[in-house]
N, CA, C and O atoms as a printed pandas DataFrame, in Angstrom:
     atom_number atom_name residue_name chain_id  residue_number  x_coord  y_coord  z_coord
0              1         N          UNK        A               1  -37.740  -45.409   54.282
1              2        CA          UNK        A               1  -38.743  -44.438   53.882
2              3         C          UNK        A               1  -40.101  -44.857   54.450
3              4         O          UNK        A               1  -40.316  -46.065   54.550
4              5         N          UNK        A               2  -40.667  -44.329   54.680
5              6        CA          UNK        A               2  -42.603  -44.063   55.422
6              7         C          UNK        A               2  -43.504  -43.854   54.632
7              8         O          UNK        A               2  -43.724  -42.879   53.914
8              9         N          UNK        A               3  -44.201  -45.079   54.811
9             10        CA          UNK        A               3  -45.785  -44.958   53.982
10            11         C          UNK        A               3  -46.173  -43.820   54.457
11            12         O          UNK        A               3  -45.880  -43.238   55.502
12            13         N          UNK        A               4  -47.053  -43.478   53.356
13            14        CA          UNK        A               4  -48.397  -42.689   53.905
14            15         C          UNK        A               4  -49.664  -43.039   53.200
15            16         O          UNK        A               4  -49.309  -43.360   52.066
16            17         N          UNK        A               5  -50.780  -43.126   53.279
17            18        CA          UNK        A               5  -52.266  -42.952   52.893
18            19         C          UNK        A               5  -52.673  -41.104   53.005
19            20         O          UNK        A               5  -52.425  -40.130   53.716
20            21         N          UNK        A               6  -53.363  -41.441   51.905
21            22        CA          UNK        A               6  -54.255  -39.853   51.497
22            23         C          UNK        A               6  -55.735  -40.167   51.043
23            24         O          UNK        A               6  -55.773  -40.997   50.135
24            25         N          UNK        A               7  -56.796  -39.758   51.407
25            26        CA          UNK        A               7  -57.454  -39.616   51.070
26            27         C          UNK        A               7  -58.043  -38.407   49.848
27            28         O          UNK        A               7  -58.480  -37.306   50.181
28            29         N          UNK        A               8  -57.939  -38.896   48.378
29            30        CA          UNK        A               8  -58.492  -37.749   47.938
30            31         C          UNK        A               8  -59.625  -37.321   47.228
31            32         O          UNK        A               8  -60.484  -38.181   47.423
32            33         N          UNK        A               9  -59.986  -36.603   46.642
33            34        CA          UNK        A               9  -61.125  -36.280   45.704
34            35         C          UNK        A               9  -60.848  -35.350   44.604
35            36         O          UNK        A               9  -60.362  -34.221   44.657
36            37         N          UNK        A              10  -61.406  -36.303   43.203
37            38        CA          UNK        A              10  -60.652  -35.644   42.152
38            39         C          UNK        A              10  -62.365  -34.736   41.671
39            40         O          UNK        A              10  -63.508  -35.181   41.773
40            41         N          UNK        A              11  -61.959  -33.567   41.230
41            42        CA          UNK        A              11  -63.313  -33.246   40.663
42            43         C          UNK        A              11  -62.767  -32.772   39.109
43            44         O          UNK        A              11  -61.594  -32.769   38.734
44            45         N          UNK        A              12  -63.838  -32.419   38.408
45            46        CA          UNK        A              12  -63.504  -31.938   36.548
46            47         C          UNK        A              12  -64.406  -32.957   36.095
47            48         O          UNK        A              12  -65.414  -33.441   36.611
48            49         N          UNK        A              13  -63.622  -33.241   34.665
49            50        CA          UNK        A              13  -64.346  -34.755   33.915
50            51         C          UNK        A              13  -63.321  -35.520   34.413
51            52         O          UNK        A              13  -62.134  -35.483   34.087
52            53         N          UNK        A              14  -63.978  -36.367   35.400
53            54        CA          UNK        A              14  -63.351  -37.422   35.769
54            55         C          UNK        A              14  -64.265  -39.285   36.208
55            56         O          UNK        A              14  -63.805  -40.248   36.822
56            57         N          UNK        A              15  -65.317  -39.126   35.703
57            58        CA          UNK        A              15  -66.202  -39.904   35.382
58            59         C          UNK        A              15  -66.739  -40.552   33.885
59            60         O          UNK        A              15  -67.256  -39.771   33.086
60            61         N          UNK        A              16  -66.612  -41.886   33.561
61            62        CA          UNK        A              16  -67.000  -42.462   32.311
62            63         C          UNK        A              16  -65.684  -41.710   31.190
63            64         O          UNK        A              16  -65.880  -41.397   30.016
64            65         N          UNK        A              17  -64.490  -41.570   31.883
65            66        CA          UNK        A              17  -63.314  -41.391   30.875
66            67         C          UNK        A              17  -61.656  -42.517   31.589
67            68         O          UNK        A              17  -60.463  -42.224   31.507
68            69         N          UNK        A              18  -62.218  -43.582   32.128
69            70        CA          UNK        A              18  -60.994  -44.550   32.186
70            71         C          UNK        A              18  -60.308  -44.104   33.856
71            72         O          UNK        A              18  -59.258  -44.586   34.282
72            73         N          UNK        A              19  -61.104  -43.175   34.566
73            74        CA          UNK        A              19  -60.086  -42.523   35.874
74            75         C          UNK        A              19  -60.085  -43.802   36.681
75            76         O          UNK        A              19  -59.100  -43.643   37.402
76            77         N          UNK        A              20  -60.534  -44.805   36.941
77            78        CA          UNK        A              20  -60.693  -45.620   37.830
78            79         C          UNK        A              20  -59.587  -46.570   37.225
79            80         O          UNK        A              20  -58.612  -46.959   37.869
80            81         N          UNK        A              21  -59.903  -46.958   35.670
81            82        CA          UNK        A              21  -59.099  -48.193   35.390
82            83         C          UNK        A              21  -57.570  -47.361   35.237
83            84         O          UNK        A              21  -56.568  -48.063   35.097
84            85         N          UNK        A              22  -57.465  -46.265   35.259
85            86        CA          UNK        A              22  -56.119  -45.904   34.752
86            87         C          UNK        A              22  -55.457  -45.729   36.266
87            88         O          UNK        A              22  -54.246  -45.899   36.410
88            89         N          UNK        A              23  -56.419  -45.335   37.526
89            90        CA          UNK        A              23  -55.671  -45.134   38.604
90            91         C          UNK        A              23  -55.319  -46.813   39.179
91            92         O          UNK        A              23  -54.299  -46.994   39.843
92            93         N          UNK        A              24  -56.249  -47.975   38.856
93            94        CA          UNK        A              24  -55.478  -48.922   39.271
94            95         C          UNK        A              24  -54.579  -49.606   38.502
95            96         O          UNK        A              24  -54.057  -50.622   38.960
96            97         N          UNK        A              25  -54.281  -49.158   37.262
97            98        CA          UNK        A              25  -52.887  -49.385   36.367
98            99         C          UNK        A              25  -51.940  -49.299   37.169
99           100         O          UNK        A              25  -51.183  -50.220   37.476
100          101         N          UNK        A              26  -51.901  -47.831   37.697
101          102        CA          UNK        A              26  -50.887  -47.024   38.030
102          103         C          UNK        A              26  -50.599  -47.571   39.456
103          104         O          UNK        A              26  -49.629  -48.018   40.069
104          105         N          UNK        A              27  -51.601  -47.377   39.631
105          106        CA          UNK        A              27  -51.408  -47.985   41.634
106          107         C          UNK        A              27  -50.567  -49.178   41.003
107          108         O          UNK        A              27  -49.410  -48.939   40.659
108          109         N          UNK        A              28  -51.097  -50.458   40.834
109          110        CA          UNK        A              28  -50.855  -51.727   41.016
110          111         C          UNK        A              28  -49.013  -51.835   40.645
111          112         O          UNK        A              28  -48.176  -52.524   41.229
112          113         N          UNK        A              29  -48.756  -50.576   39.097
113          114        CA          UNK        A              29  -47.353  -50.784   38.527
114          115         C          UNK        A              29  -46.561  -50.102   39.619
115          116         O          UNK        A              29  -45.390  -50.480   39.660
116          117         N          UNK        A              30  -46.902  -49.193   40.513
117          118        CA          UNK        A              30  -45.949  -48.895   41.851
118          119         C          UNK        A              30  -45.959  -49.488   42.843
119          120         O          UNK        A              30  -45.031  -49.134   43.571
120          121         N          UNK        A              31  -46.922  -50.686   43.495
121          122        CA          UNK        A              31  -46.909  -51.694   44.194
122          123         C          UNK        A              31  -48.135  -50.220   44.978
123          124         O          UNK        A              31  -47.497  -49.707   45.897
124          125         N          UNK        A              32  -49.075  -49.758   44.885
125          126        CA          UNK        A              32  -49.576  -48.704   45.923
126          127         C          UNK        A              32  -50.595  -49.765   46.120
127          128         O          UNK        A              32  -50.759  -50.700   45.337
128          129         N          UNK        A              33  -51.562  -49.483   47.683
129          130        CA          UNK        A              33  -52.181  -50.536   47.790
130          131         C          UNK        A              33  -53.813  -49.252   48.134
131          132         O          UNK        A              33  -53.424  -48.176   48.589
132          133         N          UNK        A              34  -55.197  -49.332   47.971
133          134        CA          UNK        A              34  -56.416  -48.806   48.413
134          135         C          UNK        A              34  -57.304  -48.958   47.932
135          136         O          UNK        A              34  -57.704  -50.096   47.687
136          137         N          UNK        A              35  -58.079  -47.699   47.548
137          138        CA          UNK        A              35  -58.874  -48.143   46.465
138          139         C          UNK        A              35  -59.388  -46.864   45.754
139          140         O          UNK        A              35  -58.721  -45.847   45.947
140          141         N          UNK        A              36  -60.315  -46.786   45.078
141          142        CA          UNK        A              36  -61.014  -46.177   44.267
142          143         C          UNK        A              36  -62.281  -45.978   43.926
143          144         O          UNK        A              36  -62.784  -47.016   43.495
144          145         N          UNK        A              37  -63.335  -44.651   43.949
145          146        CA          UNK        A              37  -64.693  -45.013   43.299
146          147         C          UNK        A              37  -65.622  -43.817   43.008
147          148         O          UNK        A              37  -65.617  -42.828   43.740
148          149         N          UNK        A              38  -66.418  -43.925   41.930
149          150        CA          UNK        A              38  -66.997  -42.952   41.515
150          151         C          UNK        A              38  -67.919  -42.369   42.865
151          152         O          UNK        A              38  -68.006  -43.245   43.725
152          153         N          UNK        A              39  -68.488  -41.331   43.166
153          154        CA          UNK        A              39  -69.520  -40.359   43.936
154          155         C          UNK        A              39  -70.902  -40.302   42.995
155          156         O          UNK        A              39  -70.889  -40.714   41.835
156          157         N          UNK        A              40  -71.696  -39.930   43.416
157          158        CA          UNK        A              40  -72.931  -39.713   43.223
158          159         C          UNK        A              40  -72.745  -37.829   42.245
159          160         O          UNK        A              40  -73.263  -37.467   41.189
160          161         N          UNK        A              41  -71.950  -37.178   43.053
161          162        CA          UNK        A              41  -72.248  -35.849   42.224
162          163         C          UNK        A              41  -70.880  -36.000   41.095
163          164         O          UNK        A              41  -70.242  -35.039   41.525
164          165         N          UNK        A              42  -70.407  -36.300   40.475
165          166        CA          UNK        A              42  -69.702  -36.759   39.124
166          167         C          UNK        A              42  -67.975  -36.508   39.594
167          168         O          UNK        A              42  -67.124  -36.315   38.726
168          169         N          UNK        A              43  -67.583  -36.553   41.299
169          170        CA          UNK        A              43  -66.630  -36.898   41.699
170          171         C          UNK        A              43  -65.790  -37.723   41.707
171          172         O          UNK        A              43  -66.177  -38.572   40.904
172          173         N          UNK        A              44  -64.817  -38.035   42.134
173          174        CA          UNK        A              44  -63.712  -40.001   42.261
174          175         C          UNK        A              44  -63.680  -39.656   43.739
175          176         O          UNK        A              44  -63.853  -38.514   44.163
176          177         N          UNK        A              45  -63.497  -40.487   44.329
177          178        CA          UNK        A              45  -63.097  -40.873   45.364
178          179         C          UNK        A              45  -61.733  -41.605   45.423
179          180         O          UNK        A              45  -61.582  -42.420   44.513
180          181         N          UNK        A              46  -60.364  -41.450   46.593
181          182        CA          UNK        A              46  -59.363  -42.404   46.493
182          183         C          UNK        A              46  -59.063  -42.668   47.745
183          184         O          UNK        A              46  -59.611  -42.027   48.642
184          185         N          UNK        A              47  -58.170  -43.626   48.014
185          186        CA          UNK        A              47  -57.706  -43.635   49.652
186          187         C          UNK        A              47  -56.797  -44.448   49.028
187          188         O          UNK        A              47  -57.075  -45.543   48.538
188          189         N          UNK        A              48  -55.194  -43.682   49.042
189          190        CA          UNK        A              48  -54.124  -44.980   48.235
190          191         C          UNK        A              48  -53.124  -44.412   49.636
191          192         O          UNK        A              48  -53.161  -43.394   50.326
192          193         N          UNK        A              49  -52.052  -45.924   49.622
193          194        CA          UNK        A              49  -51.078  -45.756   50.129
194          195         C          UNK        A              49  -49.648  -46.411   49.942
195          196         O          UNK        A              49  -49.491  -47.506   49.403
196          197         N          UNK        A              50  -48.801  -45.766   50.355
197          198        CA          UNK        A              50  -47.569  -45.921   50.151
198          199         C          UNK        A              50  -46.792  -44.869   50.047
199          200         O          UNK        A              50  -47.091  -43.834   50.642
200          201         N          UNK        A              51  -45.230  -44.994   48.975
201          202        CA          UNK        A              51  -44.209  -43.655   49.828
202          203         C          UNK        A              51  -44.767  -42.154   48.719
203          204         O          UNK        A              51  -45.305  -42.102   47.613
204          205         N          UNK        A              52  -44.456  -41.453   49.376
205          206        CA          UNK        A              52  -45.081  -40.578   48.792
206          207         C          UNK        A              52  -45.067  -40.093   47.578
207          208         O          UNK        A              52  -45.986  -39.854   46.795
208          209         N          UNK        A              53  -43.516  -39.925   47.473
209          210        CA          UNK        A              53  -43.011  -40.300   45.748
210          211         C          UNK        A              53  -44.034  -40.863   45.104
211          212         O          UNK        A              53  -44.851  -40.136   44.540
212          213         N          UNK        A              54  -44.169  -42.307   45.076
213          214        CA          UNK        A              54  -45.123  -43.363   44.166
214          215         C          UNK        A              54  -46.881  -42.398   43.877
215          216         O          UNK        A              54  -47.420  -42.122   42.805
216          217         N          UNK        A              55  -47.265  -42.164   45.040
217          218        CA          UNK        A              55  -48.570  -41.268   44.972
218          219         C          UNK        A              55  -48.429  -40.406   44.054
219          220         O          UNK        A              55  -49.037  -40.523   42.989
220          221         N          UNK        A              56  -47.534  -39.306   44.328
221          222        CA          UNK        A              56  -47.181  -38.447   43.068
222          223         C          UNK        A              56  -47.210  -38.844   41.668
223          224         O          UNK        A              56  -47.731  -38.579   40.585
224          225         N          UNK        A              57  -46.377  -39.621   42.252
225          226        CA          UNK        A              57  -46.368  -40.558   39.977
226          227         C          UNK        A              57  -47.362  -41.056   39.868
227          228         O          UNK        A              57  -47.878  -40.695   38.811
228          229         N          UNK        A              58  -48.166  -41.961   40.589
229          230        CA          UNK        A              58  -49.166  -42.031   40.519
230          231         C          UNK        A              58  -50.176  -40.994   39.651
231          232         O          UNK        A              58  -50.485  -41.085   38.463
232          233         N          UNK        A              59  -50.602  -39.944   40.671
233          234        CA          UNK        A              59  -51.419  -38.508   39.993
234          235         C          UNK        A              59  -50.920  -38.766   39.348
235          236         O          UNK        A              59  -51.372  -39.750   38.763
236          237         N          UNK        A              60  -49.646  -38.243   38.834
237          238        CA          UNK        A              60  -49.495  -37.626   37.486
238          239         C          UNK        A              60  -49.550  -38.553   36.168
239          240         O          UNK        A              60  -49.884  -38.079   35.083
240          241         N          UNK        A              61  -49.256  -39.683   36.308
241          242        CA          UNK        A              61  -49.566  -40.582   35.222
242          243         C          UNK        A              61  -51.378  -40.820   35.268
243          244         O          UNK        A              61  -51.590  -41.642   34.376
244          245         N          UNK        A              62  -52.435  -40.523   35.786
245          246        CA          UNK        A              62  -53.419  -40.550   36.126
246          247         C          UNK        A              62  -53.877  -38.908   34.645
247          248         O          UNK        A              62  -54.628  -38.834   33.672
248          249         N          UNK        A              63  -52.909  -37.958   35.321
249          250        CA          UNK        A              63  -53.446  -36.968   34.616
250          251         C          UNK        A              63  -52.752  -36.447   32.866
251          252         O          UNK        A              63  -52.775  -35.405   32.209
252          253         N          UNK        A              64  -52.247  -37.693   32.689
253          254        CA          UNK        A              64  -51.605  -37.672   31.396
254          255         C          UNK        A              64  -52.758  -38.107   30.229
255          256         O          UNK        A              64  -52.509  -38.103   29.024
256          257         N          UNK        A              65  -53.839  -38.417   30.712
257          258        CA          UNK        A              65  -55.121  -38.503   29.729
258          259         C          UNK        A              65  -55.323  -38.148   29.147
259          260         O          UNK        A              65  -54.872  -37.124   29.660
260          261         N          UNK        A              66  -55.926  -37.589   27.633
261          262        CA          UNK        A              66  -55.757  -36.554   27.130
262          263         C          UNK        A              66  -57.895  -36.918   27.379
263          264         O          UNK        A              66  -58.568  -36.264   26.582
264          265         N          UNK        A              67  -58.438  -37.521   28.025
265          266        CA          UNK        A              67  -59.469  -37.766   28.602
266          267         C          UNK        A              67  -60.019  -36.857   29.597
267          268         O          UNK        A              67  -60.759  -35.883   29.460
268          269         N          UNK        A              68  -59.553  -37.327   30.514
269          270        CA          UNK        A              68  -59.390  -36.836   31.787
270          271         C          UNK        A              68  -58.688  -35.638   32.539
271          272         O          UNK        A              68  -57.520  -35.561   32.921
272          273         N          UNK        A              69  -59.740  -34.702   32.649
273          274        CA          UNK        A              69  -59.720  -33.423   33.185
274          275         C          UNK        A              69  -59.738  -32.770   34.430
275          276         O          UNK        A              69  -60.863  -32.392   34.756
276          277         N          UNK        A              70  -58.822  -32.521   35.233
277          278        CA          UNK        A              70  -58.765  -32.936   36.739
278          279         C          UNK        A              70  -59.029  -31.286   36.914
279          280         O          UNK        A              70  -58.152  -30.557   36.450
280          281         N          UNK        A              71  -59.846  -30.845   37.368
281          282        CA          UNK        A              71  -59.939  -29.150   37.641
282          283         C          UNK        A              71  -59.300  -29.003   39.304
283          284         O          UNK        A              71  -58.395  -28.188   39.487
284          285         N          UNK        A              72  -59.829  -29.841   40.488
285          286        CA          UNK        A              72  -59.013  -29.493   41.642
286          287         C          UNK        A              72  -59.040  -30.786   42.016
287          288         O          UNK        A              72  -59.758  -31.592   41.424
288          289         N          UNK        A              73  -58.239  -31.140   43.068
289          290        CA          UNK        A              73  -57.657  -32.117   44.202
290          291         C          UNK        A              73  -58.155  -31.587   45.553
291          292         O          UNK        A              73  -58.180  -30.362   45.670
292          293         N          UNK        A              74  -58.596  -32.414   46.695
293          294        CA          UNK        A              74  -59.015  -32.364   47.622
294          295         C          UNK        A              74  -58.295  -33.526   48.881
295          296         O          UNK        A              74  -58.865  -34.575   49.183
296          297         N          UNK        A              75  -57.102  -33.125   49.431
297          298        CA          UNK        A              75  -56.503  -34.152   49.911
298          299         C          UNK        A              75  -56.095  -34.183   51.106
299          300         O          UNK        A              75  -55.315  -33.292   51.443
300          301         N          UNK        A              76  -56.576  -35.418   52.303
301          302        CA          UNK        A              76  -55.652  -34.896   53.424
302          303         C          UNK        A              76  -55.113  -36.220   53.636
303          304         O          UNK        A              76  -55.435  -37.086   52.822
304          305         N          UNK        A              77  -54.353  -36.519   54.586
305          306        CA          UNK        A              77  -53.922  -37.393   55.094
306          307         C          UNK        A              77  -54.638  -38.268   55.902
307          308         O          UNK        A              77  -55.331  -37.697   56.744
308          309         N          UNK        A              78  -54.683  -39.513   55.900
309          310        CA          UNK        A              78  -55.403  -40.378   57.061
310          311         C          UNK        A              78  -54.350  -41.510   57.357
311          312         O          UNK        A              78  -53.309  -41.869   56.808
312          313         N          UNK        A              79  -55.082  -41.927   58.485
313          314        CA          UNK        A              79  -54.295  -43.335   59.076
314          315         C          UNK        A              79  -54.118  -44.143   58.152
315          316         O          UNK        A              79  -54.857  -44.084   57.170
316          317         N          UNK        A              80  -52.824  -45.355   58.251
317          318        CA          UNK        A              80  -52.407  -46.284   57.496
318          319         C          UNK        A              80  -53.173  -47.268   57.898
319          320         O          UNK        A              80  -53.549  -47.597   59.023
320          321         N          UNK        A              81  -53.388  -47.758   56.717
321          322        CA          UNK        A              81  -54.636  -49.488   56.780
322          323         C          UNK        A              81  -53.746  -50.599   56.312
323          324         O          UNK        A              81  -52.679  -50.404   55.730
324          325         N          UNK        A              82  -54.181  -51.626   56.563
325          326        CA          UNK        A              82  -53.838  -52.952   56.127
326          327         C          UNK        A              82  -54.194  -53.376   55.162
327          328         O          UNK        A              82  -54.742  -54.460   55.362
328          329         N          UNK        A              83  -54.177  -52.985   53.753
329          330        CA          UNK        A              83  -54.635  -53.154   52.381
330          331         C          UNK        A              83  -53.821  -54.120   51.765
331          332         O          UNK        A              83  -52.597  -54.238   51.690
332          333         N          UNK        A              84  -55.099  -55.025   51.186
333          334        CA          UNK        A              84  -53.727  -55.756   49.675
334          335         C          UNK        A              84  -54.282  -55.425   48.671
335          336         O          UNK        A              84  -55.487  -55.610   48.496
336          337         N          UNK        A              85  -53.321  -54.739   47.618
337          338        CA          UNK        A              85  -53.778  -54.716   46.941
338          339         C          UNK        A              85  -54.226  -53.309   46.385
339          340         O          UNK        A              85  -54.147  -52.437   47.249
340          341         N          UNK        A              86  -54.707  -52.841   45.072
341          342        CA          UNK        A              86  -55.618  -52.025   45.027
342          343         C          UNK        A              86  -56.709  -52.177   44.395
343          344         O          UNK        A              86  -56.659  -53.038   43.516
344          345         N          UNK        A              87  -57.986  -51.479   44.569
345          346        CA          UNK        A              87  -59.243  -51.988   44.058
346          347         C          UNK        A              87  -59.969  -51.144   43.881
347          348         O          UNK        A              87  -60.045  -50.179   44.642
348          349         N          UNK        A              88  -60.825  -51.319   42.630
349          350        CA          UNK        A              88  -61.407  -49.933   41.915
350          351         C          UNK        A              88  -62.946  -50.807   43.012
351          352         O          UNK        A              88  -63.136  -52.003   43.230
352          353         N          UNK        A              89  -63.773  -49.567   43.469
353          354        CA          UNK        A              89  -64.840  -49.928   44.362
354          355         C          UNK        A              89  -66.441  -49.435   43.334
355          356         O          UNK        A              89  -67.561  -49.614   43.812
């Protein structure tokens, strides 16, 4: 199976409700490796990688918050990096 990396952007309430520490829960318990970080206009920022499956579960255990309010996703694909690890930025 084939990595991939995505770059995405979560918008809603997704600032000062756990989105960072809960996305590197999740990353780290699927082995996903990138990172994570708040924006200036009350956005997340992500760049995770691995199989695509894991990303998915990822999101979705991300949006099981009863916190965290994801209104849209903004996602494309980018080149694979040499990451260890994942890291909230």
């Amino acid at each position: 199976m084939n990595e991939e990396r995505w770059h995405i952007i979560f918008t809603g309430r997704v600032q000062s409700v756990g989105f960072r520490c809960r996305s590197k829960y999740a990353a780290d318990a699927l082995s996903l490796r990138g990172w994570v970080q708040n924006l200036w206009d009350g956005s997340v920022e992500m760049e995770v990688q691995g199989l695509k499956e894991d990303i998915q579960s990822m999101i979705s255990a991300i949006q099981t918050s009863s916190y965290i309010q994801i209104e849209d996703v903004i996602s494309k694909q980018v080149p694979l990096e040499n990451d260890s690890g994942f890291h909230i930025r």
